[in-house]
CHARMM-style PDB file with segment names, atoms N, HN, CA, C and O in Angstrom:
ATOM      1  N   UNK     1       1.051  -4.857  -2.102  1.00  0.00      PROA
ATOM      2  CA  UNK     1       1.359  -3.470  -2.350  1.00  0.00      PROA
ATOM      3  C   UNK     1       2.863  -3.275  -2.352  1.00  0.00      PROA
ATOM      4  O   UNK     1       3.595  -3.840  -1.539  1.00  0.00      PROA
ATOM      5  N   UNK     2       3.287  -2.464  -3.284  1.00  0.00      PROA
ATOM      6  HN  UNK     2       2.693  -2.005  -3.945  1.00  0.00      PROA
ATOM      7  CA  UNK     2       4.562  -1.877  -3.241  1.00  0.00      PROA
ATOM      8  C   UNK     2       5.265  -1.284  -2.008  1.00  0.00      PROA
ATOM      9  O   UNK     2       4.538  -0.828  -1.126  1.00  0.00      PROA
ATOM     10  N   UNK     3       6.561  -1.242  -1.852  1.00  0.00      PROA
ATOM     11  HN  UNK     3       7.152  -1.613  -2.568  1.00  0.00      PROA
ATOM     12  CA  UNK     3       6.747  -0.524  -0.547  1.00  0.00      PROA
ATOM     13  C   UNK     3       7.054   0.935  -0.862  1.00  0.00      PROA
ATOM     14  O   UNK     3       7.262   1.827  -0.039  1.00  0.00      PROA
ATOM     15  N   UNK     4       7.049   1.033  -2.235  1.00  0.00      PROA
ATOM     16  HN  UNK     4       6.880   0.309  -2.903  1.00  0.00      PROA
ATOM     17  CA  UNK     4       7.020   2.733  -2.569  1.00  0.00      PROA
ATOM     18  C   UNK     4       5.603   3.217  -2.183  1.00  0.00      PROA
ATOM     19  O   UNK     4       5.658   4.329  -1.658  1.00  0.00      PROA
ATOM     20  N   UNK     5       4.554   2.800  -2.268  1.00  0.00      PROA
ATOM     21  HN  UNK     5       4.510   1.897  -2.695  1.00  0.00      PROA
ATOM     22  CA  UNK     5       3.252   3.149  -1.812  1.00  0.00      PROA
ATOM     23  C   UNK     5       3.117   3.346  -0.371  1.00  0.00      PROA
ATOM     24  O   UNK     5       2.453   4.167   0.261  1.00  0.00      PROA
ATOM     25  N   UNK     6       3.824   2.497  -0.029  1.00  0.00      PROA
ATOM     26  HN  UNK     6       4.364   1.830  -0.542  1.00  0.00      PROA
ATOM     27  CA  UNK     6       3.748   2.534   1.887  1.00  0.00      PROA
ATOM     28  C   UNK     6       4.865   3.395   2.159  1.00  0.00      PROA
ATOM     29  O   UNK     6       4.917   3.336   3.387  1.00  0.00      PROA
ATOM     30  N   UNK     7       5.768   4.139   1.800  1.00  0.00      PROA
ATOM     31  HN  UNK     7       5.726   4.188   0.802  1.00  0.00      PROA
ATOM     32  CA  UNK     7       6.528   4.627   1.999  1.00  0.00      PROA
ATOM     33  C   UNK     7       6.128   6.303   1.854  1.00  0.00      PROA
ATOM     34  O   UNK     7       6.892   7.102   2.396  1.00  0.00      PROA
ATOM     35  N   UNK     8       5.068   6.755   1.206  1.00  0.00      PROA
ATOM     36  HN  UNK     8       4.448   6.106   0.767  1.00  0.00      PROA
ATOM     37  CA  UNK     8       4.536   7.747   0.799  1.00  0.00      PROA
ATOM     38  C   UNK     8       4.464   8.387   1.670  1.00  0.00      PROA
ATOM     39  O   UNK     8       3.555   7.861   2.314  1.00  0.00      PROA
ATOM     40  N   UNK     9       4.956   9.622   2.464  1.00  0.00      PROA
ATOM     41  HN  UNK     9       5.694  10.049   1.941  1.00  0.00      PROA
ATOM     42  CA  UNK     9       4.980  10.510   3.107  1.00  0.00      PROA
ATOM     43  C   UNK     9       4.274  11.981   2.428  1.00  0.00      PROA
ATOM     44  O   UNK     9       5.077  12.868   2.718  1.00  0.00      PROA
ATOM     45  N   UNK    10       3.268  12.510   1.756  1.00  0.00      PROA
ATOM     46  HN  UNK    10       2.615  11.790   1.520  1.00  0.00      PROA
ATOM     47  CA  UNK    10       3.353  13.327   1.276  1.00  0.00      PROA
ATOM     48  C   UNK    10       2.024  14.144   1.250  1.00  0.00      PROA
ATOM     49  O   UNK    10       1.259  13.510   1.976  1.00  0.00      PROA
ATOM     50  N   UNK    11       1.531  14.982   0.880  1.00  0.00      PROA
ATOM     51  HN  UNK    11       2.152  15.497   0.290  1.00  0.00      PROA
ATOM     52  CA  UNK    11       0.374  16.363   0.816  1.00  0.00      PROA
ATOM     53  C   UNK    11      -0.641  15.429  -0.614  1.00  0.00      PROA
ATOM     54  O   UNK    11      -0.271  14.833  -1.625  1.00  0.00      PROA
ATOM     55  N   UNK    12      -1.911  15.695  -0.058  1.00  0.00      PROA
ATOM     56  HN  UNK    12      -2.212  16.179   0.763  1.00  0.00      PROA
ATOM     57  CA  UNK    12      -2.975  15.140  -0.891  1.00  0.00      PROA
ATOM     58  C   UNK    12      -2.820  15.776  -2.351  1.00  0.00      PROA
ATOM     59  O   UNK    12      -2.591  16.986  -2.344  1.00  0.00      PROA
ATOM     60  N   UNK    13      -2.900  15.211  -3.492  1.00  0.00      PROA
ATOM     61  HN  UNK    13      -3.086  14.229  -3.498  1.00  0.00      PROA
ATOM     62  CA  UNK    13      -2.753  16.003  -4.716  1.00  0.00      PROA
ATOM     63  C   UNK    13      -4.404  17.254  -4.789  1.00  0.00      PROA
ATOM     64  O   UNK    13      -4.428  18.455  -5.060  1.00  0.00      PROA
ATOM     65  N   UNK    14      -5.859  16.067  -4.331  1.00  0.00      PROA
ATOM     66  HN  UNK    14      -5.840  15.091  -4.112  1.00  0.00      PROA
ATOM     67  CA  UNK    14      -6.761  17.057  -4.077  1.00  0.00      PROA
ATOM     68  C   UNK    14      -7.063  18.116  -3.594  1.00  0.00      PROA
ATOM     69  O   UNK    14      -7.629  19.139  -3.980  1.00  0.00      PROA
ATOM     70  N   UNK    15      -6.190  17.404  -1.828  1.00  0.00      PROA
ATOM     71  HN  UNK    15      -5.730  16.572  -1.515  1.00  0.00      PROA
ATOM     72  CA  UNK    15      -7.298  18.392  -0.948  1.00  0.00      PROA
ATOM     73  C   UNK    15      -6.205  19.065   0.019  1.00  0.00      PROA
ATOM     74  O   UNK    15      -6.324  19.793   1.004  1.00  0.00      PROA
ATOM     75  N   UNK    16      -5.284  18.625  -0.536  1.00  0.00      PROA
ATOM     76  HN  UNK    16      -5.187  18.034  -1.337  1.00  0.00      PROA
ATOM     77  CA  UNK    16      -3.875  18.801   0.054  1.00  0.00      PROA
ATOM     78  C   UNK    16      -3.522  18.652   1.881  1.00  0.00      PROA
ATOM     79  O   UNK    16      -2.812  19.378   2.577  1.00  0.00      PROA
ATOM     80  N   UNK    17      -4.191  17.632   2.201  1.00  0.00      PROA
ATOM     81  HN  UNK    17      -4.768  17.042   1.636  1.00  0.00      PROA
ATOM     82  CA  UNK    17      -4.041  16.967   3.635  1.00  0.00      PROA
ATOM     83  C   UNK    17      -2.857  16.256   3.505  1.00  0.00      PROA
ATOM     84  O   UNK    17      -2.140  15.770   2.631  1.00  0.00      PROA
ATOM     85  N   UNK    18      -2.912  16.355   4.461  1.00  0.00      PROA
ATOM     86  HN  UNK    18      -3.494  16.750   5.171  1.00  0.00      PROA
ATOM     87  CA  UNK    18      -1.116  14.986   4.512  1.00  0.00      PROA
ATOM     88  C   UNK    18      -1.768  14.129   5.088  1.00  0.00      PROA
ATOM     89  O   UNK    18      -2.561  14.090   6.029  1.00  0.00      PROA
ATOM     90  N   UNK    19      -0.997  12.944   3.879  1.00  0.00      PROA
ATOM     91  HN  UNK    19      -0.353  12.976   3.114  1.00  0.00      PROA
ATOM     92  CA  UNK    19      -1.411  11.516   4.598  1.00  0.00      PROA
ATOM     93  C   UNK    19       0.001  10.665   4.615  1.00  0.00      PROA
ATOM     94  O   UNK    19       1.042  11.212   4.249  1.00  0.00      PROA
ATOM     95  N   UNK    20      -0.013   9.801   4.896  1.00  0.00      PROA
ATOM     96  HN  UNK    20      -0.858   9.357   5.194  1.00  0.00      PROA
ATOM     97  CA  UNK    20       1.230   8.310   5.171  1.00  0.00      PROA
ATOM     98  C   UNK    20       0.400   7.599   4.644  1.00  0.00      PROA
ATOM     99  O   UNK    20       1.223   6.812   4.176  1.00  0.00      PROA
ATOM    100  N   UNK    21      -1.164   6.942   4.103  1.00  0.00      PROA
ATOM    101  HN  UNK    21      -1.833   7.581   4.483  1.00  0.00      PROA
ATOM    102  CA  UNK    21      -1.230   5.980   3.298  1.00  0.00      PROA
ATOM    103  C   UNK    21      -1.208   5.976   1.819  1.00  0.00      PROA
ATOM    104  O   UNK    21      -0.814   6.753   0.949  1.00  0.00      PROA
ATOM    105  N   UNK    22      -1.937   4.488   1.863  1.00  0.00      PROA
ATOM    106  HN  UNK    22      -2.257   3.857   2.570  1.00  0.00      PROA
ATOM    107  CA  UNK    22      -1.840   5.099   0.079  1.00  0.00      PROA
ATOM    108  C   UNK    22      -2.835   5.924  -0.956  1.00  0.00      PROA
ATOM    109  O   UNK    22      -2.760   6.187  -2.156  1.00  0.00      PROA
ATOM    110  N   UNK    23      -4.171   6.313   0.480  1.00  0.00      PROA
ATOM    111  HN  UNK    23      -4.232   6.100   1.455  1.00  0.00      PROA
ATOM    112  CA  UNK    23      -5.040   6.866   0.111  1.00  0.00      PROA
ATOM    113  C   UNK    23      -5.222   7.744   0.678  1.00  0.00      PROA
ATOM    114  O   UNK    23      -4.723   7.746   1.803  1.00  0.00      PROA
ATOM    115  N   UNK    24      -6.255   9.336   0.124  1.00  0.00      PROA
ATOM    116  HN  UNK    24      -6.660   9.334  -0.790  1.00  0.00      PROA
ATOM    117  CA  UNK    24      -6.367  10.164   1.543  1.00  0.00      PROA
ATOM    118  C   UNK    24      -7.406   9.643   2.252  1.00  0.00      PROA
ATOM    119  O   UNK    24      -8.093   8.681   1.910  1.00  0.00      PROA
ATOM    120  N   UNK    25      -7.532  10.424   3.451  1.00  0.00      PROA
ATOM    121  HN  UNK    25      -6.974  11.206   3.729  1.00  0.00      PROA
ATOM    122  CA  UNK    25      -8.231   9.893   4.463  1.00  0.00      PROA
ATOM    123  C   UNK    25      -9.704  10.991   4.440  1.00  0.00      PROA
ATOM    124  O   UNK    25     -10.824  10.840   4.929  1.00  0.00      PROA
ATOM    125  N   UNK    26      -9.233  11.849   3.827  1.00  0.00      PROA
ATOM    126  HN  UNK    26      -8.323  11.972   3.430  1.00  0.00      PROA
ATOM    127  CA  UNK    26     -10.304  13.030   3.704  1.00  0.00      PROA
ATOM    128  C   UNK    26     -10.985  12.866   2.317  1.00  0.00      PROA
ATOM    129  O   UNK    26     -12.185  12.620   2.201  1.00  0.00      PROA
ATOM    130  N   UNK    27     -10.277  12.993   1.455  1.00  0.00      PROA
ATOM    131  HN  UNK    27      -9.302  13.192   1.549  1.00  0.00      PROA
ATOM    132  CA  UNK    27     -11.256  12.903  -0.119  1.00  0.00      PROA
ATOM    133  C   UNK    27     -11.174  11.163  -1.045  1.00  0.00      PROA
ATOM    134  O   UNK    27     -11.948  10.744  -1.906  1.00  0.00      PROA
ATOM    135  N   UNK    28     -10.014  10.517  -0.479  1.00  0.00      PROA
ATOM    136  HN  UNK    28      -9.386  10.857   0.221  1.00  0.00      PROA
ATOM    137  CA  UNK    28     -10.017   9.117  -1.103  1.00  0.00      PROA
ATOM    138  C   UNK    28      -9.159   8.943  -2.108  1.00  0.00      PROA
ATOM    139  O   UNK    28      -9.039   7.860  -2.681  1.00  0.00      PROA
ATOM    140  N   UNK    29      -8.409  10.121  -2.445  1.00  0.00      PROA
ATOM    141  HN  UNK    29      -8.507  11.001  -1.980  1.00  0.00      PROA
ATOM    142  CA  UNK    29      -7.477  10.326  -3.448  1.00  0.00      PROA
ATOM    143  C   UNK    29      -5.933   9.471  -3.692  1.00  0.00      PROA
ATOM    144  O   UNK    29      -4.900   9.890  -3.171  1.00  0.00      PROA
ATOM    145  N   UNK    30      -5.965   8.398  -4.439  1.00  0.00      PROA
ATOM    146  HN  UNK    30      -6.804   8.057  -4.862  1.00  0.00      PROA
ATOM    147  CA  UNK    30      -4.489   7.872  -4.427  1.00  0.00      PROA
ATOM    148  C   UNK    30      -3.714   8.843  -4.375  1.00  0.00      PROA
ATOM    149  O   UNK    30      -3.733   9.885  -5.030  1.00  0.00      PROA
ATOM    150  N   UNK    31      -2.421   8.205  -2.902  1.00  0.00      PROA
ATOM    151  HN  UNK    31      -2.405   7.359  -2.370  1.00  0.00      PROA
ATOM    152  CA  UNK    31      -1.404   9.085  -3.416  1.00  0.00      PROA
ATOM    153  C   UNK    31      -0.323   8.734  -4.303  1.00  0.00      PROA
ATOM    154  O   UNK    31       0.601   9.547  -4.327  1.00  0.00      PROA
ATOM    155  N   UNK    32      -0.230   7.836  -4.952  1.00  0.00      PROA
ATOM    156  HN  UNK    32      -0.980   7.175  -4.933  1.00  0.00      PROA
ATOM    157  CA  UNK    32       0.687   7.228  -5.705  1.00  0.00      PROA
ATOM    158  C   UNK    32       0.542   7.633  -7.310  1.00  0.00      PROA
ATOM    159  O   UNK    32      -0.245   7.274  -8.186  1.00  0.00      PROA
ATOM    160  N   UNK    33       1.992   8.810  -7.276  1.00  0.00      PROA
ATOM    161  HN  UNK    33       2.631   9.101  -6.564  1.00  0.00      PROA
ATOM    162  CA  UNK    33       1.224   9.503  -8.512  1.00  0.00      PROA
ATOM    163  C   UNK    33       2.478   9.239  -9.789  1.00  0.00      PROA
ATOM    164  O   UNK    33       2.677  10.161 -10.580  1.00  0.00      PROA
ATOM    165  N   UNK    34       3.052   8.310  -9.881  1.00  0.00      PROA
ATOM    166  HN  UNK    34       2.890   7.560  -9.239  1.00  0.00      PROA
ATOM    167  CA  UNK    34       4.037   7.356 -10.812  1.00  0.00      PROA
ATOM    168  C   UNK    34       3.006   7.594 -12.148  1.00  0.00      PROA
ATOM    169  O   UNK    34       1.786   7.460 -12.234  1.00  0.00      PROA
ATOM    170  N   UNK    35       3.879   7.946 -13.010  1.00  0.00      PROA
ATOM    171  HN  UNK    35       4.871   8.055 -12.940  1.00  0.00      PROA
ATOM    172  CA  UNK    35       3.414   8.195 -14.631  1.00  0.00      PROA
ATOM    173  C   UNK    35       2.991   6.999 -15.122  1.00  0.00      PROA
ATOM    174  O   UNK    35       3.519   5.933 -14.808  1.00  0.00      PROA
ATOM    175  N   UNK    36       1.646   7.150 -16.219  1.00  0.00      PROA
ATOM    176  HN  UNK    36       1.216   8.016 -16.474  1.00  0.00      PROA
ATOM    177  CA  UNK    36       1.325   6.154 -17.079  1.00  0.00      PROA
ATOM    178  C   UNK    36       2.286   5.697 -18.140  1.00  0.00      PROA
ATOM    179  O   UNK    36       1.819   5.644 -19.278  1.00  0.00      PROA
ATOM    180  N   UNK    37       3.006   5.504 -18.046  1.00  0.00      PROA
ATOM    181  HN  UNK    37       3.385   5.547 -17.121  1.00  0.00      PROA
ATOM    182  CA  UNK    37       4.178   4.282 -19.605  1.00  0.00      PROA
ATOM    183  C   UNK    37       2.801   4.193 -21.072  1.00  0.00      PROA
ATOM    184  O   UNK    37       1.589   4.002 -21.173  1.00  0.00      PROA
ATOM    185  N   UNK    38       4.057   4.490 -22.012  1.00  0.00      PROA
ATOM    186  HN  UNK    38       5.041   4.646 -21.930  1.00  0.00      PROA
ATOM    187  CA  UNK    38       3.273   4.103 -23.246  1.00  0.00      PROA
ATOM    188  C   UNK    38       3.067   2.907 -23.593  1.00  0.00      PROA
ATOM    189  O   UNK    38       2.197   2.608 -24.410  1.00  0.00      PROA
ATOM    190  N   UNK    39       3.953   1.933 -22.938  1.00  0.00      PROA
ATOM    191  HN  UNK    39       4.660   2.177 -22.274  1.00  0.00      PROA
ATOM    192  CA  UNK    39       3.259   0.431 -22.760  1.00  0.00      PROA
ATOM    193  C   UNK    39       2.099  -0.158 -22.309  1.00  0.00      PROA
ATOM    194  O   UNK    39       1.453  -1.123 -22.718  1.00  0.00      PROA
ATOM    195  N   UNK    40       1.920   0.802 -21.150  1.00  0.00      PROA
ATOM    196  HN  UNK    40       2.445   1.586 -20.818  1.00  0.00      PROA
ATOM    197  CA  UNK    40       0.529   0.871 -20.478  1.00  0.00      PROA
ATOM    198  C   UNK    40      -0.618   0.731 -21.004  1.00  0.00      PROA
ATOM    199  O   UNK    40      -1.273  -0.309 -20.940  1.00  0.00      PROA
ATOM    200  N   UNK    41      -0.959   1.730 -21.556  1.00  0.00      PROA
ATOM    201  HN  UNK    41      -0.427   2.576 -21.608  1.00  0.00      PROA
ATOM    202  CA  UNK    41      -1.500   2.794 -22.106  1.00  0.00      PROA
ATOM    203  C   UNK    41      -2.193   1.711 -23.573  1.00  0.00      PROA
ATOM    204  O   UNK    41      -3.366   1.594 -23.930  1.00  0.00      PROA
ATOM    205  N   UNK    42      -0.842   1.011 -24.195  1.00  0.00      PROA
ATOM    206  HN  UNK    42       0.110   1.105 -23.905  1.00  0.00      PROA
ATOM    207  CA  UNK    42      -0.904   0.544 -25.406  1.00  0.00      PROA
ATOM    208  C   UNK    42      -1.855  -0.713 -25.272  1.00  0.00      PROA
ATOM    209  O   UNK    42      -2.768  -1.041 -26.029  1.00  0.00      PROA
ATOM    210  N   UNK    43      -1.276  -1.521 -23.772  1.00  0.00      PROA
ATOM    211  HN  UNK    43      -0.534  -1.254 -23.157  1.00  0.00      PROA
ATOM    212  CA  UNK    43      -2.176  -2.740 -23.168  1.00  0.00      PROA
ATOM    213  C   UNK    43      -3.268  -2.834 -22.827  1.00  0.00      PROA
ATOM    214  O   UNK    43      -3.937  -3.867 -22.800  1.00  0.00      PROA
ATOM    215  N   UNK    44      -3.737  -1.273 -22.382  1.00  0.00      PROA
ATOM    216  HN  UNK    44      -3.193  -0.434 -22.404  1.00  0.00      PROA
ATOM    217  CA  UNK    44      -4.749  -1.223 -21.925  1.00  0.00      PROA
ATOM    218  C   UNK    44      -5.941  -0.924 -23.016  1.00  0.00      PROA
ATOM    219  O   UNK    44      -7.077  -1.217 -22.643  1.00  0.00      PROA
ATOM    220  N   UNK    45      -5.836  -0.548 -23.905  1.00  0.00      PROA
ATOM    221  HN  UNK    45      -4.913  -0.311 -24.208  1.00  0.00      PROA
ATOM    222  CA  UNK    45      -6.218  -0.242 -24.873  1.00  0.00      PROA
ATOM    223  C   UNK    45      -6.437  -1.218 -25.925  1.00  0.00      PROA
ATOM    224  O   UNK    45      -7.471  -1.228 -26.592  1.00  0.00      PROA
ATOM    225  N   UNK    46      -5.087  -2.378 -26.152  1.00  0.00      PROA
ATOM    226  HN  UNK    46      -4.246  -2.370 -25.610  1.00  0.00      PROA
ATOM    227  CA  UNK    46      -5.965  -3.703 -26.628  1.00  0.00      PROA
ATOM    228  C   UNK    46      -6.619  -4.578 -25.893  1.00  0.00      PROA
ATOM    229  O   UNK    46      -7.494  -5.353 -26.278  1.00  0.00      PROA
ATOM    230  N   UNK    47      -6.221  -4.460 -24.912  1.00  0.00      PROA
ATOM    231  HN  UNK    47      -5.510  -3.831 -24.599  1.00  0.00      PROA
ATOM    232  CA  UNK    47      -7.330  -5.441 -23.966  1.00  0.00      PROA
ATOM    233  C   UNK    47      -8.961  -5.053 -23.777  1.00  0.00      PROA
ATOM    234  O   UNK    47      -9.843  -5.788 -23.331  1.00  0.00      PROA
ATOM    235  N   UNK    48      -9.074  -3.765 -24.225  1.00  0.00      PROA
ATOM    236  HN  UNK    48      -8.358  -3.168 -24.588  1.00  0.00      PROA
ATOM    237  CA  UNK    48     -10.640  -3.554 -23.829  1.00  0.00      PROA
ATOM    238  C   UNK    48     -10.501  -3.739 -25.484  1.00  0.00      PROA
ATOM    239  O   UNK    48     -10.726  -4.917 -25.761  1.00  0.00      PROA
ATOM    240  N   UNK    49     -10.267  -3.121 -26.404  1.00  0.00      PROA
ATOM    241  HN  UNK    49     -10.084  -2.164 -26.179  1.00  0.00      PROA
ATOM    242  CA  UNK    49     -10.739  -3.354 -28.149  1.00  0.00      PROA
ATOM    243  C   UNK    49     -10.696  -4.688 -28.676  1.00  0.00      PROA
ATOM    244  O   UNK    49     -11.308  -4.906 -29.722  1.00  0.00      PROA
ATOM    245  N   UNK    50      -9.963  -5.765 -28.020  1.00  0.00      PROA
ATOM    246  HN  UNK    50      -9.465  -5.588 -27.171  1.00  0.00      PROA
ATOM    247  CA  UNK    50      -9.432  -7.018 -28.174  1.00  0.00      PROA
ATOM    248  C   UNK    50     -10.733  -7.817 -27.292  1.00  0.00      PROA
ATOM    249  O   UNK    50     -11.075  -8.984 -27.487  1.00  0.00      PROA
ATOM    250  N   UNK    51     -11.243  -7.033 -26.455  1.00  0.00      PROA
ATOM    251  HN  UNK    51     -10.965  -6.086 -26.297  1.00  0.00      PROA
ATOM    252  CA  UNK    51     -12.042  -8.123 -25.499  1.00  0.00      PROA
ATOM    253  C   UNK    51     -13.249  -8.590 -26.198  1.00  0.00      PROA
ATOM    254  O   UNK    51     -13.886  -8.088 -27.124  1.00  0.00      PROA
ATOM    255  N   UNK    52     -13.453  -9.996 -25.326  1.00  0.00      PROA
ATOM    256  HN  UNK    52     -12.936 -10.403 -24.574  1.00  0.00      PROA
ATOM    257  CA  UNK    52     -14.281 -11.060 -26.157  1.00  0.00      PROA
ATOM    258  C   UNK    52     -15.345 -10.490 -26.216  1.00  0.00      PROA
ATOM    259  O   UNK    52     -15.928 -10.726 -27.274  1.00  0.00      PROA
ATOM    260  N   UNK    53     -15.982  -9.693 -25.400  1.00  0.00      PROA
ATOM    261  HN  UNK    53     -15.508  -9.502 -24.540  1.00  0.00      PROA
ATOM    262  CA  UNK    53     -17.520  -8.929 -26.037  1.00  0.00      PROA
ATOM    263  C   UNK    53     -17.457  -7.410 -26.363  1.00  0.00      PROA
ATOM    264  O   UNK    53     -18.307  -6.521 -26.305  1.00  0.00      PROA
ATOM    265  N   UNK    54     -16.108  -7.430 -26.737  1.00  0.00      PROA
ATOM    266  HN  UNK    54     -15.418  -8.152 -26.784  1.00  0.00      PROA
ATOM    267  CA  UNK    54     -15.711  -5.235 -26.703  1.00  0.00      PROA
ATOM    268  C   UNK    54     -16.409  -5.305 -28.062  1.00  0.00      PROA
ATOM    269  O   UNK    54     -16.804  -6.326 -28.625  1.00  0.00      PROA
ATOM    270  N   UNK    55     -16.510  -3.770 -28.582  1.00  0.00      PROA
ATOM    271  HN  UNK    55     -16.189  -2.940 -28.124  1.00  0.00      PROA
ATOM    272  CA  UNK    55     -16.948  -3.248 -29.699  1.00  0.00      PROA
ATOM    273  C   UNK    55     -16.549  -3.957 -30.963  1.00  0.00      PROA
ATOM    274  O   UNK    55     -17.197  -4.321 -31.945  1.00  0.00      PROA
ATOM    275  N   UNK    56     -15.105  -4.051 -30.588  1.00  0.00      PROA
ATOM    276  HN  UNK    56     -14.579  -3.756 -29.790  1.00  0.00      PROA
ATOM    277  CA  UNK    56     -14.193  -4.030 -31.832  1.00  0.00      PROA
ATOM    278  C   UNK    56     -15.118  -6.132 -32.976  1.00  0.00      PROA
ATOM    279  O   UNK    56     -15.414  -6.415 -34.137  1.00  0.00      PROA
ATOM    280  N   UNK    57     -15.137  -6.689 -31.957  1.00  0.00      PROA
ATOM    281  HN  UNK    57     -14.897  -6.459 -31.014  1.00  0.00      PROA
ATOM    282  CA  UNK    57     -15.816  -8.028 -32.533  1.00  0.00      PROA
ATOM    283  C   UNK    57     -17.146  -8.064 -33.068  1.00  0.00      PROA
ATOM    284  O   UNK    57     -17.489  -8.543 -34.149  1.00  0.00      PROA
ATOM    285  N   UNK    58     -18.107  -7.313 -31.900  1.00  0.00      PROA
ATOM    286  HN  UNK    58     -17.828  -6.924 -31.022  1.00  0.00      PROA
ATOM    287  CA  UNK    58     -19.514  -7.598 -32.770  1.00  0.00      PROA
ATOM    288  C   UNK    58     -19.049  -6.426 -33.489  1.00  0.00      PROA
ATOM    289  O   UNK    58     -17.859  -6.587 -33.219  1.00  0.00      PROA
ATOM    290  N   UNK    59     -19.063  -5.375 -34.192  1.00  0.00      PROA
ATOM    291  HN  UNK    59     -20.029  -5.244 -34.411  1.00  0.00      PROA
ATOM    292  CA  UNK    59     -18.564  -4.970 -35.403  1.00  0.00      PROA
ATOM    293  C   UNK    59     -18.568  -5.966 -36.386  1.00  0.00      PROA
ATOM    294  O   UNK    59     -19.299  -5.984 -37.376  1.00  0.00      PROA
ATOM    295  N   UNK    60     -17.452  -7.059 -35.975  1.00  0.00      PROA
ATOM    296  HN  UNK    60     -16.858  -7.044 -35.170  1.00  0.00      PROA
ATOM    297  CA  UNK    60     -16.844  -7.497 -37.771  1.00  0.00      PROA
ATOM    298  C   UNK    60     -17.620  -8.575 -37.656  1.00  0.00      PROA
ATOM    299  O   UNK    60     -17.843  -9.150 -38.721  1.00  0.00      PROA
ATOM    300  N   UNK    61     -18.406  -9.315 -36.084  1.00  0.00      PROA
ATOM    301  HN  UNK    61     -18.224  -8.847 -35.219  1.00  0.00      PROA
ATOM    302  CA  UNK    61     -19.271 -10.198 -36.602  1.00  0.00      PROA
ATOM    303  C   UNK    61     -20.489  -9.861 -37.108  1.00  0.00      PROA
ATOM    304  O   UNK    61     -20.947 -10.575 -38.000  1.00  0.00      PROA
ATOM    305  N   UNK    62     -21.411  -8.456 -36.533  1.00  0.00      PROA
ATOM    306  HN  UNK    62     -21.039  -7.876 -35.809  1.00  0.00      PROA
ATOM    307  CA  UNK    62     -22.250  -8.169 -37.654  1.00  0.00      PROA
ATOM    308  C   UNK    62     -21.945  -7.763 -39.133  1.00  0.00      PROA
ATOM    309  O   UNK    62     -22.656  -8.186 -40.044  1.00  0.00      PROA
ATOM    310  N   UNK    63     -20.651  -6.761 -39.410  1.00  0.00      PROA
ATOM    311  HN  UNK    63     -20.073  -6.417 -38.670  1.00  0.00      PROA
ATOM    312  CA  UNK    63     -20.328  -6.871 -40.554  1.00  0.00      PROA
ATOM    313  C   UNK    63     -20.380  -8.006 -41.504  1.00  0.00      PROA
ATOM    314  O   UNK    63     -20.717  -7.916 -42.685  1.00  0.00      PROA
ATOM    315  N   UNK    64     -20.057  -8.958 -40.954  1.00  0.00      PROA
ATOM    316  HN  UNK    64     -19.783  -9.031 -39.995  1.00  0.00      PROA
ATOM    317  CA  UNK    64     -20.168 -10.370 -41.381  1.00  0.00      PROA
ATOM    318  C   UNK    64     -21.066 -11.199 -41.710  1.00  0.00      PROA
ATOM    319  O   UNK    64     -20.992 -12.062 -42.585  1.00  0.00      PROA
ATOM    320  N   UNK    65     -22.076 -10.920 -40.905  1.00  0.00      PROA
ATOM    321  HN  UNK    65     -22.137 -10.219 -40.195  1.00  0.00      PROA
ATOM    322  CA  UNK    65     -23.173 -11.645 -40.799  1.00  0.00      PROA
ATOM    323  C   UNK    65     -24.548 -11.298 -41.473  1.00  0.00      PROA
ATOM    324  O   UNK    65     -25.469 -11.960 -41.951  1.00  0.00      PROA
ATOM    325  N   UNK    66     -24.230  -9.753 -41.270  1.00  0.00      PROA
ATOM    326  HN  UNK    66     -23.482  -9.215 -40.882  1.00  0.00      PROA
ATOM    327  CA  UNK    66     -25.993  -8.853 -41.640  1.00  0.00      PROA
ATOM    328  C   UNK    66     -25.206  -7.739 -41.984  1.00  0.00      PROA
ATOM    329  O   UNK    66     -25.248  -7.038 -40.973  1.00  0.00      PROA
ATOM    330  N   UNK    67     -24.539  -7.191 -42.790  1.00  0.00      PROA
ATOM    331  HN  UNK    67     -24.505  -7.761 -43.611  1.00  0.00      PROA
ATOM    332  CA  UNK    67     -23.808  -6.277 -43.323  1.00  0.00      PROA
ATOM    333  C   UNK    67     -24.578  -4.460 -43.338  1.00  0.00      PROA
ATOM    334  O   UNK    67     -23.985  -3.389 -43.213  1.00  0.00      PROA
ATOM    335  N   UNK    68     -26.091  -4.733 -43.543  1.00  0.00      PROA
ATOM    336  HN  UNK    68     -26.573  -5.603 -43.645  1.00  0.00      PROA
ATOM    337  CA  UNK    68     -26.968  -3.666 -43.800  1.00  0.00      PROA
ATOM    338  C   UNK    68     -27.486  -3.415 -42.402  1.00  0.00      PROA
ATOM    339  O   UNK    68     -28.197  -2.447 -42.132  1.00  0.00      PROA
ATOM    340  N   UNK    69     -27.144  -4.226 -41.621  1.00  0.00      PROA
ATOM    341  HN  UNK    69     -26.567  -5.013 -41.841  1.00  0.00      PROA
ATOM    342  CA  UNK    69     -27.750  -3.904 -39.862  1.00  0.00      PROA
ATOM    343  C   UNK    69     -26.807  -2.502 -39.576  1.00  0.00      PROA
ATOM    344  O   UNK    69     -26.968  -1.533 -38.833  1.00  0.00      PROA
ATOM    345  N   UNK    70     -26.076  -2.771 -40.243  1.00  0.00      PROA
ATOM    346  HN  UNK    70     -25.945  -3.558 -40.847  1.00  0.00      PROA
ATOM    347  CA  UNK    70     -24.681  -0.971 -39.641  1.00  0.00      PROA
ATOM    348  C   UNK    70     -25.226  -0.268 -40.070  1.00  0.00      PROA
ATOM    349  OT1 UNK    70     -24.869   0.909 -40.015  1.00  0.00      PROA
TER     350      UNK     70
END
């Protein structure tokens, strides 16, 4: 873990308890609330469309294979 996470002093975004970890203790809510990056975002997004059994493959292998099954 980061030491910005352990360093978190701050009010629950939910339930607004104060906690010191990195979670609340009342609803379970990360408090570590650092913005998503469009890099992120971009990775995360080919890695599930890119993945070896995601949508994006059987698509072009049934396309491929049995064209009239779509």
């Amino acid at each position: 873990m980061t030491q910005e996470l352990l360093d978190n002093n701050t009010n629950c975004l939910n339930c607004g308890t104060e906690t010191q970890e990195n979670y609340c203790s009342k609803c379970g809510q990360l408090t570590n609330t650092s913005q998503i990056t469009f890099k992120e975002t971009i990775n995360n997004f080919l890695s599930i469309a890119f993945a070896f059994e995601g949508p994006l493959w059987l698509t072009i292998r049934l396309l491929i294979t049995n064209p009239g099954k779509l």
